[in-house]
KOLDRENGU-600480 format. One record per residue: residue in three letters; x, y, z of N, C-alpha, C, O, CB in turn. Coordinates in pm, whole numbers, plus 32768, in hexadecimal, padded with zeros to 4 digits. Glycine has a CB too. Layout:
N
ALAXYZXYZXYZXYZXYZ
...
This chain:
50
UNKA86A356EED9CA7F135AEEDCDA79A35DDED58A71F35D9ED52A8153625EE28
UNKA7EC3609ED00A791364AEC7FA75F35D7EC28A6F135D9EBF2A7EF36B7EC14
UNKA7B33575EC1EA766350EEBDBA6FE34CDEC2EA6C33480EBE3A7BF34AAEBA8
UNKA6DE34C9EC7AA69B3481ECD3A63334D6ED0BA61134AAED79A6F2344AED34
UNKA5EE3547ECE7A5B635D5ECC1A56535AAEC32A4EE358DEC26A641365CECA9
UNKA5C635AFEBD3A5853583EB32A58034F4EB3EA5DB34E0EAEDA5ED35AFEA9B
UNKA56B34A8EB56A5463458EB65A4BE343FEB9AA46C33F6EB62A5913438EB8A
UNKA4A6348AEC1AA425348AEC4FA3B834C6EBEEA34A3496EBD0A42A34D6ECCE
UNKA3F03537EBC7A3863598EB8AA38A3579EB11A33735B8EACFA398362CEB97
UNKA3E8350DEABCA3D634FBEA37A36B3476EA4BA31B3469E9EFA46E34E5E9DD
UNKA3633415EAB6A30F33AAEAAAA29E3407EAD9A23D33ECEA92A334331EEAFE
UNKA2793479EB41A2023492EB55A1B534B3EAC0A1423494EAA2A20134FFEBBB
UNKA21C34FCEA6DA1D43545E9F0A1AB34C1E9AFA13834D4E987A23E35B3E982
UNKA1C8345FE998A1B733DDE94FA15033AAE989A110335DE941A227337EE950
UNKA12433BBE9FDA0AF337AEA58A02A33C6EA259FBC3397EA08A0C93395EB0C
UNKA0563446EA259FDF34A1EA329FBE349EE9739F4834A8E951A013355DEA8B
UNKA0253490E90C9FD63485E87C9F8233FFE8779F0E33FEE84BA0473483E7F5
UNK9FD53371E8B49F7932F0E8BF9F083310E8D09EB232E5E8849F913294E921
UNK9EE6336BE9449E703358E97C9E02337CE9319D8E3356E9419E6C3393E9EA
UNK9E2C33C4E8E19DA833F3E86F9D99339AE7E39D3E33A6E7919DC7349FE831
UNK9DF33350E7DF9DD432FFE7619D8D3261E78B9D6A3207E73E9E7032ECE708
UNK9D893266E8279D1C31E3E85B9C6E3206E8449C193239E88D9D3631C7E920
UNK9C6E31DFE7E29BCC31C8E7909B63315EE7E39B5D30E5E7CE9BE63174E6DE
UNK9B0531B5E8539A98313BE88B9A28314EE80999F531B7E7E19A413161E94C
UNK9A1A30DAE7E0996730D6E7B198F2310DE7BA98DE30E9E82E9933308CE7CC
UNK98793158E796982B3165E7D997C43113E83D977F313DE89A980F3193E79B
UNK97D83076E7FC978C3024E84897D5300BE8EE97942FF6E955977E2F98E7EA
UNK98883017E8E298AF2FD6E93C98B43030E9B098B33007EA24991F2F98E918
UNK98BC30E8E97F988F3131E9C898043145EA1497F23172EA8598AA3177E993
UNK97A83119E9B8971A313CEA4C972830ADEA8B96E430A8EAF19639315EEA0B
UNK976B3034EA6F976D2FE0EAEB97B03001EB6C979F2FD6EBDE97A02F71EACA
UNK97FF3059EB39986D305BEBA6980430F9EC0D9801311AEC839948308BEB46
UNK97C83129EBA097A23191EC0896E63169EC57969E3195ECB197AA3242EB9D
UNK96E33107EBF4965930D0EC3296823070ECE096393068ED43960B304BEB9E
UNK97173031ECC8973A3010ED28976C3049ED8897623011EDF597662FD6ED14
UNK97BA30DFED7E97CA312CEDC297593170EE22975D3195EE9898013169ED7B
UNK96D93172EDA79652318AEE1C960D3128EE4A959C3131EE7A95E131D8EDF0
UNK965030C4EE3C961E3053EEBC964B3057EF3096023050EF9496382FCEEEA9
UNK971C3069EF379764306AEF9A970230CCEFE596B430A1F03997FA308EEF80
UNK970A3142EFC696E531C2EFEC967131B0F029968531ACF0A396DE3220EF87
UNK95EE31A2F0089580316AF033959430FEF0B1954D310AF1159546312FEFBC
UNK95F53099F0A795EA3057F137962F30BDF1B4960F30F5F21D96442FB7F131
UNK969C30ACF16096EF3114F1FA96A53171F21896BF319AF2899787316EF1E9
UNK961731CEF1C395FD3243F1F4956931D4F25A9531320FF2B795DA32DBF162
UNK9545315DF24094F030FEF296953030EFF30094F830FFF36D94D0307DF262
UNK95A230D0F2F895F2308EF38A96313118F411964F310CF48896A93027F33A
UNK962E319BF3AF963A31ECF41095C23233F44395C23299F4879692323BF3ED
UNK95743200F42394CC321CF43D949D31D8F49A943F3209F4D7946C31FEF3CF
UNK94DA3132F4CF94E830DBF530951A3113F59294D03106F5F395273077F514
UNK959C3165F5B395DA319BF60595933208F62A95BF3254F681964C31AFF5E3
């Protein structure tokens, strides 16, 4: 039980340092958020239909 405890919480801690050493670009970031305000922009069109 206890290993299987540290185990969980030793891969969560390993998940959560990864996550900060993933480096986006600045270019590859405003695509992704220029595309995010596209999604956004239709769905807020299509519930405007309804």
């Amino acid at each position: 039980m206890f290993l299987a405890l540290a185990l969980i919480v030793g891969s969560m801690m390993l998940l959560r340092n990864s996550a900060h050493s993933m480096k986006i670009s600045d270019e590859k970031m405003k695509k992704i958020q220029a595309r995010k305000a596209e999604i956004e922009a239709e769905e807020s069109a299509e519930d405007r239909e309804w």
